[in-house]
Backbone of each chain as ProteinMPNN parsed JSONL, in Angstrom:
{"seq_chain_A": "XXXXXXXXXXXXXXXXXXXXXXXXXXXXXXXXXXXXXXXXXXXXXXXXXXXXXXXXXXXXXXXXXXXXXXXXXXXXXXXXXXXXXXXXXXXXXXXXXXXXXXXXXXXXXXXXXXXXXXXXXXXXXXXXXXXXXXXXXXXXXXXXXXXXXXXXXXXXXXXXXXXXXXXXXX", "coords_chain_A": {"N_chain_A": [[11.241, 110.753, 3.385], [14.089, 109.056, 4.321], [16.085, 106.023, 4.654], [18.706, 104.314, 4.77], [21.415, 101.959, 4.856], [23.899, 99.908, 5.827], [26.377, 97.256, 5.378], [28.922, 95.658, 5.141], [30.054, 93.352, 5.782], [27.757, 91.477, 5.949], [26.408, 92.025, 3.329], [27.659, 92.75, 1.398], [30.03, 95.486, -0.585], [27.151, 96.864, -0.716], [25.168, 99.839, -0.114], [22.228, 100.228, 0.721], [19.227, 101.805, 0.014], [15.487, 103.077, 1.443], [13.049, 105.18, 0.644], [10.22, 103.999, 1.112], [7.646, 102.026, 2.151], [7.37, 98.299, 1.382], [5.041, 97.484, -0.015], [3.167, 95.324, -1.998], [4.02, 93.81, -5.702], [7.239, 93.629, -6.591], [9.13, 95.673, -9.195], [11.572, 95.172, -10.816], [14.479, 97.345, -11.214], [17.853, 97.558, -13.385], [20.629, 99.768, -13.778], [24.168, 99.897, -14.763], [25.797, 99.926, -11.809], [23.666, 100.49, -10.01], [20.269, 99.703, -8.996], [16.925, 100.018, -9.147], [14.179, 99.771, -7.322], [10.271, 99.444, -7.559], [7.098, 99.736, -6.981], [5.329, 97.571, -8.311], [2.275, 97.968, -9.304], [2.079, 100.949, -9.038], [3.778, 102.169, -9.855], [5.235, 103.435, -7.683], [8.243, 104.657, -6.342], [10.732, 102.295, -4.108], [13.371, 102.096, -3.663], [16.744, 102.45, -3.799], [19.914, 100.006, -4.342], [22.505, 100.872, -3.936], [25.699, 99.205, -5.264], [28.833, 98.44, -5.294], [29.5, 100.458, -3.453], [31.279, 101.732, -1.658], [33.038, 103.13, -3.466], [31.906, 105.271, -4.059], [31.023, 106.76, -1.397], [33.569, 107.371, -0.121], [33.989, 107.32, 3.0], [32.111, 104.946, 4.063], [33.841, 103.232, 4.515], [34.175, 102.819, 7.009], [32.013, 102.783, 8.386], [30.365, 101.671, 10.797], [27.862, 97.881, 10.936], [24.851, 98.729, 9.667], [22.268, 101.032, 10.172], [22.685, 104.004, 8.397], [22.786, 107.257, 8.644], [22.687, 109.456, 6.062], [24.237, 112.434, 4.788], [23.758, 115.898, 3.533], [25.337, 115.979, 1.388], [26.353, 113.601, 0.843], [23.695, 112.663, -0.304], [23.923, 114.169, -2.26], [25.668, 113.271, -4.262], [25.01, 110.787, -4.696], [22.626, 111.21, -5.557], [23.709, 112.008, -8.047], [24.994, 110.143, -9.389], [22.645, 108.31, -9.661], [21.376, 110.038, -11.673], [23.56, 109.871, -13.531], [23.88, 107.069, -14.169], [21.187, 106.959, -15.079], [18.576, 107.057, -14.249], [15.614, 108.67, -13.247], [13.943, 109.522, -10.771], [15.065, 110.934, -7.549], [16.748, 110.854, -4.329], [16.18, 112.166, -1.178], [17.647, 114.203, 1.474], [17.579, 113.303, 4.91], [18.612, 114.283, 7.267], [17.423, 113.967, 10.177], [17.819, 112.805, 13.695], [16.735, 109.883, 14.578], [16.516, 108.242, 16.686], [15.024, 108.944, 19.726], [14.934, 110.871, 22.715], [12.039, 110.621, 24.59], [8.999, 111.802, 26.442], [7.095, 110.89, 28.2], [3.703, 111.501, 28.533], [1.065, 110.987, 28.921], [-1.051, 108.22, 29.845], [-3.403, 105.429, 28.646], [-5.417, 102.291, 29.261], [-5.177, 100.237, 26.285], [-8.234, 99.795, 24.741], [-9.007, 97.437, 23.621], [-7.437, 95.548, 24.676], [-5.728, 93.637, 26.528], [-3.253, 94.124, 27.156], [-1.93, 96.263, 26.459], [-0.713, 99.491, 26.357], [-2.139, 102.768, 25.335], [0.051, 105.387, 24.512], [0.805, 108.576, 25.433], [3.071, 110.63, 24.088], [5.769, 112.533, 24.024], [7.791, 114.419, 21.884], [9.991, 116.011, 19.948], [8.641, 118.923, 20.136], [6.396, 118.014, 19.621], [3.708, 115.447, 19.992], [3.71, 112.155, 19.542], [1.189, 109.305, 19.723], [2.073, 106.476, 20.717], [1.294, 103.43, 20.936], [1.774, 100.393, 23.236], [3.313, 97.991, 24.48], [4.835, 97.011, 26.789], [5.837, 95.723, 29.949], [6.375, 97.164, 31.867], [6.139, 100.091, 31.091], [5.016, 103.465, 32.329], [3.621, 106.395, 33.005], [5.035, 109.86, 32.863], [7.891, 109.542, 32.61], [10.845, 109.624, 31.117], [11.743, 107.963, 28.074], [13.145, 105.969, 25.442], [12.926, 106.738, 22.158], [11.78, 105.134, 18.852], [11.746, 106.605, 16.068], [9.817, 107.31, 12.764], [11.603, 106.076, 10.129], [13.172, 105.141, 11.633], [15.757, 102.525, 11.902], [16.129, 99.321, 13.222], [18.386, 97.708, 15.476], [17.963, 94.959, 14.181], [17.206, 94.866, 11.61], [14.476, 95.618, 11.204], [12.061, 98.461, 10.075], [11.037, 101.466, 10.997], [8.1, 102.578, 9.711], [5.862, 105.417, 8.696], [3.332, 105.849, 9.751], [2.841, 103.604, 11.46], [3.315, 103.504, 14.399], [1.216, 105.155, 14.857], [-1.004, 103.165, 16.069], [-3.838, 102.832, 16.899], [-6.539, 104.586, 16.643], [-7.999, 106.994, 17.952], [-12.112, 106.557, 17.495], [-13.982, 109.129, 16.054]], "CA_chain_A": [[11.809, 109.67, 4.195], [15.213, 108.343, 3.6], [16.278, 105.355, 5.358], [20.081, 103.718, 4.071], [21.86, 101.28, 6.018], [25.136, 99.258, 5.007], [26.624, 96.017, 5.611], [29.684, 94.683, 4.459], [30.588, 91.766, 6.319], [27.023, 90.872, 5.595], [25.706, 92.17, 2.338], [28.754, 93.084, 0.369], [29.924, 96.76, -0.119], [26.223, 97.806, -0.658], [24.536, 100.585, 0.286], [20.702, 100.322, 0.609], [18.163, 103.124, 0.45], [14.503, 102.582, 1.544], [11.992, 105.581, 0.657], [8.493, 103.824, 1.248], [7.664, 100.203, 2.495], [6.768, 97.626, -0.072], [3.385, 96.825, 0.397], [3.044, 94.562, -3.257], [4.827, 93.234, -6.503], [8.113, 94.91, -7.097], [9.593, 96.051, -10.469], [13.486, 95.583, -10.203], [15.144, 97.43, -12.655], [19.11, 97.473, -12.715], [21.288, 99.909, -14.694], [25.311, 100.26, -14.272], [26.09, 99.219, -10.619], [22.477, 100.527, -9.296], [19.349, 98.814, -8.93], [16.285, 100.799, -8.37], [12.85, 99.146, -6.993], [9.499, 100.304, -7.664], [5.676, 98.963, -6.938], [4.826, 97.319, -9.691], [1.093, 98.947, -9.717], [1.664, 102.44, -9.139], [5.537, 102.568, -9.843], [6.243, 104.425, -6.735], [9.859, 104.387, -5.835], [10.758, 102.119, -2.98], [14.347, 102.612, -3.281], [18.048, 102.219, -4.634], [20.441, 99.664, -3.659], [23.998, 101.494, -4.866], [26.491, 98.552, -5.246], [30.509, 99.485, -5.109], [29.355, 101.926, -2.584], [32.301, 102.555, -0.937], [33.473, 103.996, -4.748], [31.006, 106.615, -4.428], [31.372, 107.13, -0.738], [35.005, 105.809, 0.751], [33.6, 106.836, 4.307], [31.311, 104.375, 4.443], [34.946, 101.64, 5.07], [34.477, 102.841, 8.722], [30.966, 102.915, 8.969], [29.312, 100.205, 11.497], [27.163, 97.754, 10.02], [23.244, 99.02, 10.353], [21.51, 102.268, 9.966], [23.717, 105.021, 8.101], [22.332, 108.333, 8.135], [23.44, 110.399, 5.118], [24.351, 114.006, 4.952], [22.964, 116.233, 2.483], [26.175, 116.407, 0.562], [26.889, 112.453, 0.517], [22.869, 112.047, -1.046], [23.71, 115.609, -3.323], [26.437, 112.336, -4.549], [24.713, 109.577, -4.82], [21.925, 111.577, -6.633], [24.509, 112.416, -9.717], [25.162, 108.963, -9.802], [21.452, 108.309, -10.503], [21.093, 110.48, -12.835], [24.702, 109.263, -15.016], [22.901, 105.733, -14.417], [19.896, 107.216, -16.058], [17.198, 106.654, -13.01], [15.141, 110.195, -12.696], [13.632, 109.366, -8.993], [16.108, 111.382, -6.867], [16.771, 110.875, -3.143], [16.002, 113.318, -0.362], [18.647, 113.793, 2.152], [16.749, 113.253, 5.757], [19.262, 113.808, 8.816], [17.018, 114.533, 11.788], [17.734, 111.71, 14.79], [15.501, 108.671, 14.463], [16.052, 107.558, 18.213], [15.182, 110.142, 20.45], [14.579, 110.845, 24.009], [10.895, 110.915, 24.676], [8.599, 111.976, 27.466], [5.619, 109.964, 28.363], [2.716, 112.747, 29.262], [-0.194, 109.681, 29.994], [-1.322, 106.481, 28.862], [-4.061, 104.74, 29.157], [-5.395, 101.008, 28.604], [-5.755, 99.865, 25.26], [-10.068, 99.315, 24.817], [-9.403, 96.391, 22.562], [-5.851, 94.728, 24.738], [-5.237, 93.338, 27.933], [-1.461, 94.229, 28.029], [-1.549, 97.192, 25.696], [-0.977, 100.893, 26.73], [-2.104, 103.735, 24.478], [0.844, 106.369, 24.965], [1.112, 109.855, 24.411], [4.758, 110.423, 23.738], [5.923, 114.514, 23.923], [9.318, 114.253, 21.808], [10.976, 117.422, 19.705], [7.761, 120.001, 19.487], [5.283, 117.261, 18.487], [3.352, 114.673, 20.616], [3.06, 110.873, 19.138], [0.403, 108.195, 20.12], [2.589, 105.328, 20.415], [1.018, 101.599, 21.537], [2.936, 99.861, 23.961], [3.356, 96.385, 25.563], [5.914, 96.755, 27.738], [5.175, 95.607, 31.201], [6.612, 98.577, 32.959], [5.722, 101.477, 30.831], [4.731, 104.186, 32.771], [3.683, 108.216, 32.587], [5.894, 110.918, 33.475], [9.071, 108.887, 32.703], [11.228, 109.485, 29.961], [11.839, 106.781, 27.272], [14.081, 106.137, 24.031], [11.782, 106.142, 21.033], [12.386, 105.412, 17.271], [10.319, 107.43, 15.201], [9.395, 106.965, 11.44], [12.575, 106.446, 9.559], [14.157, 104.335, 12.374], [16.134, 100.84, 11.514], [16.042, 98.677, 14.478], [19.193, 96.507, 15.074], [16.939, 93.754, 14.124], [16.745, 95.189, 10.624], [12.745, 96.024, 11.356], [12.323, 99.943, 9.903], [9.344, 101.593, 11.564], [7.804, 103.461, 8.784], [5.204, 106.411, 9.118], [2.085, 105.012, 10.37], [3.156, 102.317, 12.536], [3.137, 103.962, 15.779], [-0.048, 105.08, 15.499], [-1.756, 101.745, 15.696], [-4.89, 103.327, 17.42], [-7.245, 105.715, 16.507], [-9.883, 107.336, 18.857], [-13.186, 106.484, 17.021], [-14.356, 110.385, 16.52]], "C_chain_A": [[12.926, 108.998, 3.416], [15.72, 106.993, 4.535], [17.383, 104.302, 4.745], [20.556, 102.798, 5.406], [23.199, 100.035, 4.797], [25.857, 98.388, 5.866], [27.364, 95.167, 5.46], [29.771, 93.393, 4.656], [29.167, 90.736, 5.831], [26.276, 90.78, 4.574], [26.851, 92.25, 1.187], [29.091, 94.57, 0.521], [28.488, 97.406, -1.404], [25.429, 98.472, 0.076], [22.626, 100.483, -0.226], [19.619, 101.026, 1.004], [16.641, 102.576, 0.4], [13.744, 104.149, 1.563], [10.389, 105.587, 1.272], [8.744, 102.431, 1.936], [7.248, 99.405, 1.573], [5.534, 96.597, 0.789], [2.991, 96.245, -1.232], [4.481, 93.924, -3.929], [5.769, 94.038, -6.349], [8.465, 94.554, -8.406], [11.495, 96.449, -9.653], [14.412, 95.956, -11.677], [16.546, 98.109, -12.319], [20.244, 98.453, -13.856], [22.902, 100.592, -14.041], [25.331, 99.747, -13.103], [24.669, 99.954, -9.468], [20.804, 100.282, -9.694], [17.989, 99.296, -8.04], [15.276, 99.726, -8.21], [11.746, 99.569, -6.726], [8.27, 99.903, -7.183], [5.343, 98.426, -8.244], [2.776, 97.957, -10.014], [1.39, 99.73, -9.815], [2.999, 103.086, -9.459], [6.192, 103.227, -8.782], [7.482, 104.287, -6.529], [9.975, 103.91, -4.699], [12.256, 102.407, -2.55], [15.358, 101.815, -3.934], [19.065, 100.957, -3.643], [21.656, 99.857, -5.15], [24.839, 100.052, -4.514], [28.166, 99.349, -5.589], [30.274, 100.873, -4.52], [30.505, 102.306, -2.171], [33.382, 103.453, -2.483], [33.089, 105.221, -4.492], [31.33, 107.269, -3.188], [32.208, 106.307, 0.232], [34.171, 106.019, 2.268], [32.817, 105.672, 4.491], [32.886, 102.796, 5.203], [34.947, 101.592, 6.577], [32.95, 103.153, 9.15], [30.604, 101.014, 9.73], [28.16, 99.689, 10.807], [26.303, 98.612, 11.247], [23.088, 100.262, 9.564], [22.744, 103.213, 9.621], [22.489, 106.206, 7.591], [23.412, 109.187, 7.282], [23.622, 111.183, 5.213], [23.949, 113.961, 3.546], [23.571, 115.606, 1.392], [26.947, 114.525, 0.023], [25.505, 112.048, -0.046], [23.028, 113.101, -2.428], [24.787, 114.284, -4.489], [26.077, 111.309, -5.074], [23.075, 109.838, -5.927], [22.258, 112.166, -8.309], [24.651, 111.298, -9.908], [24.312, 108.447, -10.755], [21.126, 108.64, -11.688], [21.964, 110.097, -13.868], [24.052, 107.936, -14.854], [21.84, 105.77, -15.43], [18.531, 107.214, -15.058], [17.209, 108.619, -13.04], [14.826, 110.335, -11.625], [14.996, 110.095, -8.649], [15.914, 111.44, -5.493], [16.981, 112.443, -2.642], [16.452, 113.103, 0.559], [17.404, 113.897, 3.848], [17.57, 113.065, 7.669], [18.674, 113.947, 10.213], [17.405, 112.969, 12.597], [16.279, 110.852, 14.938], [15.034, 108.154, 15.941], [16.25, 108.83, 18.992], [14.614, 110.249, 22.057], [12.742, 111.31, 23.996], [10.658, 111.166, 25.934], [7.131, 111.309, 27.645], [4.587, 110.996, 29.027], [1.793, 111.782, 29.879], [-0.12, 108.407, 28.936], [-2.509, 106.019, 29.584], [-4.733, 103.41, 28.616], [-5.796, 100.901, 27.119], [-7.56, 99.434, 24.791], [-10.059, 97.783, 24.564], [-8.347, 95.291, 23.039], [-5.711, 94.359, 26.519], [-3.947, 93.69, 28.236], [-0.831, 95.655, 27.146], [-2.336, 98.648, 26.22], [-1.12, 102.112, 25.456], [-1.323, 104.898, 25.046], [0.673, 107.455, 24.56], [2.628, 110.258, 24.869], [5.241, 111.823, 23.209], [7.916, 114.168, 23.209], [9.38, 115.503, 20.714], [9.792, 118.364, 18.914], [6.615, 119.173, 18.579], [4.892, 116.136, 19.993], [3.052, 113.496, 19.53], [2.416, 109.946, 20.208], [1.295, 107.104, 19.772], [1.424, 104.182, 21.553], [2.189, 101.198, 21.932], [2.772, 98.802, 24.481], [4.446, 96.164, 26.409], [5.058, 96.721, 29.132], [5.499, 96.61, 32.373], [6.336, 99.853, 32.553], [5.069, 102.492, 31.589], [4.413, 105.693, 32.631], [4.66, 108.449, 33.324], [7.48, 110.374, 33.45], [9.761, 109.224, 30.949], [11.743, 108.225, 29.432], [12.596, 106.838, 26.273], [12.548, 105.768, 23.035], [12.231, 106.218, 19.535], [11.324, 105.601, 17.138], [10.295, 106.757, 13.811], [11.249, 107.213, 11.505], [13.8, 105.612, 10.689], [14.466, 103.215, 11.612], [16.585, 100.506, 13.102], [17.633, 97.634, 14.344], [19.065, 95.263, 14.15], [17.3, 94.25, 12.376], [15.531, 95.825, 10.523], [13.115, 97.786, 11.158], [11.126, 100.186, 10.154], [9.173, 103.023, 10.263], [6.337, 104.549, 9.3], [3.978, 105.669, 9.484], [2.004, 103.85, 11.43], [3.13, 102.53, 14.113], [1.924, 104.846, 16.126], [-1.067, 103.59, 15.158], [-3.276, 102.038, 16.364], [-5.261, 104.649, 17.191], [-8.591, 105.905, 17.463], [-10.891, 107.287, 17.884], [-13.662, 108.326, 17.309], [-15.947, 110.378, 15.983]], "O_chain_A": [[12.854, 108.519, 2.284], [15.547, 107.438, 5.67], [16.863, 103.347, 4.167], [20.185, 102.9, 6.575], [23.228, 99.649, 3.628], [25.988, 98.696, 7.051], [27.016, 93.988, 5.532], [29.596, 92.481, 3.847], [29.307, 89.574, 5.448], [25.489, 89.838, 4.477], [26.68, 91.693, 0.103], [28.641, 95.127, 1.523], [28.634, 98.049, -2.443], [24.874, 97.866, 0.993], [22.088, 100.665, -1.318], [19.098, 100.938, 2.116], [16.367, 101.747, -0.468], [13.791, 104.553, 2.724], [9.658, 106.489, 1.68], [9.83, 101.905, 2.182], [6.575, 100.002, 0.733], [5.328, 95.684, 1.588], [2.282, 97.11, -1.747], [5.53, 93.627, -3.358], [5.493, 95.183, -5.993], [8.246, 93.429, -8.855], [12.126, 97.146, -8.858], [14.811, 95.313, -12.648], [16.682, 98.928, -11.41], [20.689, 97.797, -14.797], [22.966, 101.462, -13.172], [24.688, 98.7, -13.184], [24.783, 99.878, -8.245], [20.307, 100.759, -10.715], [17.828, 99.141, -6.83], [15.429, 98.73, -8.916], [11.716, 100.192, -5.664], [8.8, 99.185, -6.334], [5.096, 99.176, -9.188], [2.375, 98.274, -11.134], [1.216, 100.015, -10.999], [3.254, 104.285, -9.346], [7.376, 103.565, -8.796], [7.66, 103.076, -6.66], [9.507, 104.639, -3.825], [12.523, 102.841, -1.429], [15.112, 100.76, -4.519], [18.988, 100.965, -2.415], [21.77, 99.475, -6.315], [24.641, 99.689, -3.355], [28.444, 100.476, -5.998], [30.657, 101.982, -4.89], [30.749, 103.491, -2.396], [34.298, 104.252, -2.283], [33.819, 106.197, -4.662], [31.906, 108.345, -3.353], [32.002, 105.324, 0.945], [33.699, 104.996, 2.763], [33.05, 105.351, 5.656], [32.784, 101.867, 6.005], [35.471, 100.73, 7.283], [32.729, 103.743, 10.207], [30.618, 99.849, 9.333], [27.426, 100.442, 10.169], [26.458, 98.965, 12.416], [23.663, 100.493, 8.501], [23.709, 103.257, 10.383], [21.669, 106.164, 6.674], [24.553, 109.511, 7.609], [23.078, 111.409, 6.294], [23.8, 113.056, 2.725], [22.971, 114.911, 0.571], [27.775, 114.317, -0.864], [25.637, 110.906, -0.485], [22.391, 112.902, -3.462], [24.555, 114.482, -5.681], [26.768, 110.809, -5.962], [22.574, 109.041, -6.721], [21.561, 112.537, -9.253], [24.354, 111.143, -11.092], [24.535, 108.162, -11.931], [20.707, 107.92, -12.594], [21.516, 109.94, -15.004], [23.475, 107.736, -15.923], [21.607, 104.966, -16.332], [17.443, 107.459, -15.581], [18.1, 109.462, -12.939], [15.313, 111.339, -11.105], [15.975, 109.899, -9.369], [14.904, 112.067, -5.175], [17.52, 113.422, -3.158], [16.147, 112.021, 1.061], [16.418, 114.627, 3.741], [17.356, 112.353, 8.65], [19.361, 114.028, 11.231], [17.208, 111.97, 11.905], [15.151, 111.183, 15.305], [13.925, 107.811, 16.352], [17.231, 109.573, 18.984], [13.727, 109.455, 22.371], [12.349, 112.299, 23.379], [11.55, 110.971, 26.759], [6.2, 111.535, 26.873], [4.803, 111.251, 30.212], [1.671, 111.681, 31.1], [0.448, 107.949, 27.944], [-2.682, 106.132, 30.797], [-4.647, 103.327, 27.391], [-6.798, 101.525, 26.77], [-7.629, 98.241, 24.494], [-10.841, 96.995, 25.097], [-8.147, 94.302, 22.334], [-5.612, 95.156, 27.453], [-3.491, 93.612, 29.376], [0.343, 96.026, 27.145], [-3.51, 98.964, 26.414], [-0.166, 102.28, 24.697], [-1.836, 105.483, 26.0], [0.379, 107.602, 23.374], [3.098, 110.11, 25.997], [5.078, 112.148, 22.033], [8.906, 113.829, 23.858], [8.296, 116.074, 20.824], [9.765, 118.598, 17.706], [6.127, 119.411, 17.474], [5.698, 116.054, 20.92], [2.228, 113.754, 18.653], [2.901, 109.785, 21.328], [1.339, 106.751, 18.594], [1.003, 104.378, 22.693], [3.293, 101.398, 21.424], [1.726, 98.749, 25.128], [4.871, 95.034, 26.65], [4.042, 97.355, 29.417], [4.969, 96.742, 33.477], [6.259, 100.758, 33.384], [3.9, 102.199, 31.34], [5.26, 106.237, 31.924], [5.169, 107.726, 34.181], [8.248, 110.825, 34.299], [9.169, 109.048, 29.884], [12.181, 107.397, 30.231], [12.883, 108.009, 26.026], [11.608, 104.98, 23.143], [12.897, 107.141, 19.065], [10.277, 105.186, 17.634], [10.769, 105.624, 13.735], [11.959, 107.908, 12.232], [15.015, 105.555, 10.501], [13.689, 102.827, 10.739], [17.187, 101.221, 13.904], [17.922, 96.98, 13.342], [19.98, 94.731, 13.521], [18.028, 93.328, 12.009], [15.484, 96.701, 9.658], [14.021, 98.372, 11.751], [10.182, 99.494, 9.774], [9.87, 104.016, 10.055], [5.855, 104.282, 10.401], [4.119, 104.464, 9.273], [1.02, 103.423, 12.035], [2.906, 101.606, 14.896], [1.617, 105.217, 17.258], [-1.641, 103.239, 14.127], [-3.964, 101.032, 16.186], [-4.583, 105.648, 17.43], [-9.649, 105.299, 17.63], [-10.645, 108.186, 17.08], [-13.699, 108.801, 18.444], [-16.675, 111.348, 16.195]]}, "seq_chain_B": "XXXXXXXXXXXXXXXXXXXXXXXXXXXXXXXXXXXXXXXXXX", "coords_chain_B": {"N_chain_B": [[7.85, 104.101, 18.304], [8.056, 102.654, 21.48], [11.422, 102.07, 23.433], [12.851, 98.71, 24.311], [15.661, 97.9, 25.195], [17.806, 95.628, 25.013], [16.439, 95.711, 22.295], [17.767, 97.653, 21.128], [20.359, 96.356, 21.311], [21.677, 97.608, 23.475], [24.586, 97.548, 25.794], [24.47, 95.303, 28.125], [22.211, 94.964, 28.433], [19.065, 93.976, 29.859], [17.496, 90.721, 29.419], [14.915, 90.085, 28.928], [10.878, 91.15, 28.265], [10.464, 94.967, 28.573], [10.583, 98.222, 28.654], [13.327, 101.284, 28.393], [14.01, 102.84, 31.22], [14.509, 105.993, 31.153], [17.159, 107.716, 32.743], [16.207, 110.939, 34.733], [17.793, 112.689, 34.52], [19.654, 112.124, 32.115], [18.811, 113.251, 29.499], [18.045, 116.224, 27.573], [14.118, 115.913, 26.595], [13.44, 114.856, 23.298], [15.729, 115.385, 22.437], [18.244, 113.664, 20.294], [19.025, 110.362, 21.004], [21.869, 109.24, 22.996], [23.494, 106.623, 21.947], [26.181, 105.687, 23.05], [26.396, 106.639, 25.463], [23.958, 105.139, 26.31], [24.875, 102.869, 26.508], [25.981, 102.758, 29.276], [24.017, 102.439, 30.933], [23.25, 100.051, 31.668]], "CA_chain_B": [[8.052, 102.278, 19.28], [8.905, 102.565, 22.316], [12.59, 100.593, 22.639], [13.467, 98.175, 25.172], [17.36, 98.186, 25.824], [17.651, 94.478, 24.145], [15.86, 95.728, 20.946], [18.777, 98.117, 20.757], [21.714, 95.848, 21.377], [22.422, 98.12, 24.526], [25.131, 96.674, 26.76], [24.2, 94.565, 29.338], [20.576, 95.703, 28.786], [18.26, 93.213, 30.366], [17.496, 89.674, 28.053], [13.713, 90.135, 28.83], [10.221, 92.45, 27.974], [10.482, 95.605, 29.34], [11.534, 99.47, 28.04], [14.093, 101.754, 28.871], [13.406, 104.347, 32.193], [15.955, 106.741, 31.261], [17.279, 108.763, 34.495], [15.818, 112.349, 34.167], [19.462, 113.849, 33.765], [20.385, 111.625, 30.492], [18.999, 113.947, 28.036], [16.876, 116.845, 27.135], [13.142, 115.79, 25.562], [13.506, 115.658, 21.898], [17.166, 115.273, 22.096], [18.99, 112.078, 19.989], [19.696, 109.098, 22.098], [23.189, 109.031, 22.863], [23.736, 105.413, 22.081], [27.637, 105.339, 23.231], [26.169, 106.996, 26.743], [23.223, 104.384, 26.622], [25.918, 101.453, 26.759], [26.678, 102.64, 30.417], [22.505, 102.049, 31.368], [22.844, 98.57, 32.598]], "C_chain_B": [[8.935, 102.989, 20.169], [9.649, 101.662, 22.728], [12.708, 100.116, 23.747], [15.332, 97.971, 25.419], [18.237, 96.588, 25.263], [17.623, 94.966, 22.814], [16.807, 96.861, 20.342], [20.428, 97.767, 21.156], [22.562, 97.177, 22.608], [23.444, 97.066, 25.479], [24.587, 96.475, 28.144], [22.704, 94.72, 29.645], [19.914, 93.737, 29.286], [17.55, 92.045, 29.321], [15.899, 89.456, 28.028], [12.775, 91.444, 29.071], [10.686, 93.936, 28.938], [11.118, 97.167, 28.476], [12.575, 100.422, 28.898], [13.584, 102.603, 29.606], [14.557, 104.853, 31.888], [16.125, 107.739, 32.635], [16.634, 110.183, 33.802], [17.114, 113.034, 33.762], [19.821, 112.934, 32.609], [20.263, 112.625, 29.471], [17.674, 114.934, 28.259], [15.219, 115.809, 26.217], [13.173, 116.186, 24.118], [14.824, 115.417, 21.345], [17.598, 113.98, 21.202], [19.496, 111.497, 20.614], [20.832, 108.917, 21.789], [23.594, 107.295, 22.938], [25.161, 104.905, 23.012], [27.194, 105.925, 25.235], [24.908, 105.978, 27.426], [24.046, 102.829, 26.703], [26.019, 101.56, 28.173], [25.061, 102.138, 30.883], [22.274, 100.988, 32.103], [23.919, 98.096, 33.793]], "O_chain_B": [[9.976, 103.617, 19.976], [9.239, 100.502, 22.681], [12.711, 101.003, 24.601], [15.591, 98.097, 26.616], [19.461, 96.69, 25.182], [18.602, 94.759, 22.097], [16.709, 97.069, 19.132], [21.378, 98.541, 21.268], [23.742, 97.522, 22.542], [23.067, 95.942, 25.811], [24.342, 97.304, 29.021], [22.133, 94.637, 30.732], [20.401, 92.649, 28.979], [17.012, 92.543, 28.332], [15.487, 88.683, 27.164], [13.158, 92.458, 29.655], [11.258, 93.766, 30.015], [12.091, 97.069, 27.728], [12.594, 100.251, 30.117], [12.711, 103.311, 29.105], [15.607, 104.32, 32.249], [15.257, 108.313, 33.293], [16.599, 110.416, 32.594], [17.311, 113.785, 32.807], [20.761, 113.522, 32.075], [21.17, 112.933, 28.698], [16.634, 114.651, 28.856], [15.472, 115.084, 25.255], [13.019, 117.326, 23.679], [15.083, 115.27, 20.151], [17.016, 113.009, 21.685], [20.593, 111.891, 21.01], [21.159, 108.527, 20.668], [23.969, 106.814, 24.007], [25.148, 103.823, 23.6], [27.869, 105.434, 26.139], [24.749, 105.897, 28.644], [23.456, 101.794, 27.014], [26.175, 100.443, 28.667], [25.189, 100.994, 31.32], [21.405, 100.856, 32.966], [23.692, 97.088, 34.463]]}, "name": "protein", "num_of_chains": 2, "seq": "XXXXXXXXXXXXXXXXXXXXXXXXXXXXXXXXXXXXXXXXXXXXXXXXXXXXXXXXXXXXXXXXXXXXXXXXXXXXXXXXXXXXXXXXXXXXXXXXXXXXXXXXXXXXXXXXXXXXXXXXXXXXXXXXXXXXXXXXXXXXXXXXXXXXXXXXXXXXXXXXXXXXXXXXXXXXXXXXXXXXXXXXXXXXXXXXXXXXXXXXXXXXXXXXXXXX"}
């Protein structure tokens, strides 16, 4: 999971990569113009925020703020960086489409929700269980859906687990 | 998550709950949401 997104008007020219979600302390450690962030228990890598990005990659002067998906060959870039920085963690380039056309196969009430539909959600050779509160949701209708790895206008990034918020008791 | 048309800064999308019915001809299942073709939606 790669998840970058860039911001001038509102962050400066950095580029910010998100790996994992930070669920604890972080460990912020900063060398040359990038600034990795880790868990402080288990060190995992949550992710890089490259500063003087547009150095590394000029396209980004015409990117819209928000969500920037990378190509291989602009993280194959930003992972030499890393390494002349000195950081060993190396990013994994991740272009599949985050928002995608879905198909709603059924749904049915939530056990535990008065306004919540348990979905099943047929999108590229895979079915997800998404939860839903929308008051019109319906089967047999197609839908837009962000998957793992989405950034929401909002900023909000739906990370892997989040759309299944229900499990059938087996 | 399924998106409401708001929660993606679609034009003219609707300022309360509700998700997107896309027409059946917008897009293959599976396909990437054409955001610049989801501006015309509202």
């Amino acid at each position: 999971m790669l998840i970058a997104s860039y911001n001038k008007a509102g962050m400066g020219d950095v580029l910010v990569t998100m790996v994992a979600p930070t669920t604890g302390e972080q460990v912020v450690t900063t060398k040359d113009d990038v600034t990795q962030m880790t868990l402080a228990d288990n060190g995992q890598l949550l992710g890089y925020n490259f500063f003087n990005a547009s150095a590394l990659l000029p396209e980004l002067a015409d990117q819209a703020a928000g969500q920037v998906v990378l190509t291989a060959a602009q993280v194959a870039t930003l992972n030499d960086h890393l390494a002349s920085a000195g950081f060993d963690a190396q990013l994994v380039a991740d272009e599949t489409p985050k928002f995608v056309i879905g198909y709603v196969e059924s749904m049915e009430a939530h056990p535990k929700s008065d306004h919540l539909q348990i979905t099943q959600v047929q999108v590229d050779g895979e079915t997800l269980q998404i939860v839903c509160g929308s008051p019109n949701i319906t089967d047999n209708v197609k839908v837009i859906v962000a998957k793992p790895g989405a950034m929401m206008p909002s900023g909000q990034v739906i990370w892997p687990g989040e759309l299944v918020a229900y499990q059938v008791p087996g | 998550m399924i998106c409401a048309g708001r929660e993606l800064n679609l034009a003219n999308a609707p300022q309360k709950p509700g998700c997107v019915i896309l027409p059946d001809d917008f897009g293959a299942t599976g396909d990437a949401f054409d955001f610049e073709k989801g501006n015309h939606l509202f």
